[in-house]
C-alpha positions in Angstrom: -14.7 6.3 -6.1 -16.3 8.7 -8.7 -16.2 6.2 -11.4 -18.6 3.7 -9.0 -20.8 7.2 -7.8 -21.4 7.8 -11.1 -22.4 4.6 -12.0 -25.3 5.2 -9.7 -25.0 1.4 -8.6 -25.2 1.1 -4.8 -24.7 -2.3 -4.8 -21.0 -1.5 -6.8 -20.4 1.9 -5.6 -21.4 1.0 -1.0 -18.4 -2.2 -1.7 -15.9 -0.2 -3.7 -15.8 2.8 -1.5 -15.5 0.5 1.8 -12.5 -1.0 -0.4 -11.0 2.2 -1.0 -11.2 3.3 2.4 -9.4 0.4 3.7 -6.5 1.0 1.2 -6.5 3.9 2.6 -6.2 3.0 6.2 -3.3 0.3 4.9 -1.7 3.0 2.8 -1.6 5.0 6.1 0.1 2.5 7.9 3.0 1.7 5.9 3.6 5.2 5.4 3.8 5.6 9.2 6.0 2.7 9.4 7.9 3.9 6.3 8.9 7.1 8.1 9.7 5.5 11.6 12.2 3.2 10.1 14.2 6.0 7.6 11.7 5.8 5.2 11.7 4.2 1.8 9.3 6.2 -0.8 9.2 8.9 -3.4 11.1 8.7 -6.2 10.2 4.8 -7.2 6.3 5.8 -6.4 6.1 9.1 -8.3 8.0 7.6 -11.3 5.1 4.5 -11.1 2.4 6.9 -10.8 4.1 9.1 -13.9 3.9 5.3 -15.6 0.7 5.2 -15.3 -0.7 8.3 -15.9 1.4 8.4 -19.2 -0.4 4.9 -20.2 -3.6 6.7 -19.1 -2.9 9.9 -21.7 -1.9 7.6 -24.5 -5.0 5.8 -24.3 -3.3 2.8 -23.4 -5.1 0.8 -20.9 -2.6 -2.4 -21.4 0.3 -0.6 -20.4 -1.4 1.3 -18.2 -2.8 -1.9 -16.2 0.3 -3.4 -16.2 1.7 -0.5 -14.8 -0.8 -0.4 -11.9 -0.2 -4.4 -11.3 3.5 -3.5 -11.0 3.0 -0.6 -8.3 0.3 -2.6 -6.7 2.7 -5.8 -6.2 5.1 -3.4 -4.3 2.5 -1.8 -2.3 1.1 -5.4 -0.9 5.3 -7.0 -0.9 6.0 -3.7 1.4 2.5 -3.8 3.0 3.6 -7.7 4.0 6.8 -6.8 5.1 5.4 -4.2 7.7 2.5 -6.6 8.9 5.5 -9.7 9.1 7.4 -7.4 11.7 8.2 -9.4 15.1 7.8 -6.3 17.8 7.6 -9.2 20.6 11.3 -10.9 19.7 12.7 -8.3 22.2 10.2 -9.2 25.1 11.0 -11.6 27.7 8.0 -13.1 29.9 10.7 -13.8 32.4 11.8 -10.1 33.4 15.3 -10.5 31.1 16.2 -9.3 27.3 15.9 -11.6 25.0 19.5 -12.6 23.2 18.8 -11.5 20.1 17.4 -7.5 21.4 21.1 -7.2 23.1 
């Protein structure tokens, strides 16, 4: 978000700080839902991130972008995954269990 302060373009910096906020807010969900189901996270993120800072220090923005595609990908594959979930499969409108909640 400092980048689009900096730039001292409201009509670049209002947009992309809305967008980082909701990242944020999804970020925050899957990490909730990440944790309630046994979690999956750490070590494959912080070695991503580590990708891409690397990329960052050697100046390379190629590597480094396609570094950031990659993680992203897995963010919005696990992000799906979470929004996909069927949390109404095991309600019945008829007062019973469903089959498949047994």
């Amino acid at each position: 978000w400092a980048k689009a302060a900096v730039c001292k373009n409201k009509y670049f910096a209002e947009p992309y700080g809305k967008l980082l906020m909701e990242g944020q807010r999804m970020l925050h969900l899957h990490h909730t839902w990440a944790a309630q189901e046994g979690g999956e996270h750490d070590d494959n993120h912080t070695a991503e991130h580590d990708d891409i800072i690397k990329a960052i220090e050697r100046r390379d923005a190629d590597s480094a972008e396609l570094h950031a595609l990659k993680h992203a990908e897995g963010f919005r594959v696990r992000l799906t995954r979470y929004l996909d979930r069927n949390l109404s499969r095991s309600i019945s409108l008829c007062g019973e269990v469903a089959a498949s909640s047994r």
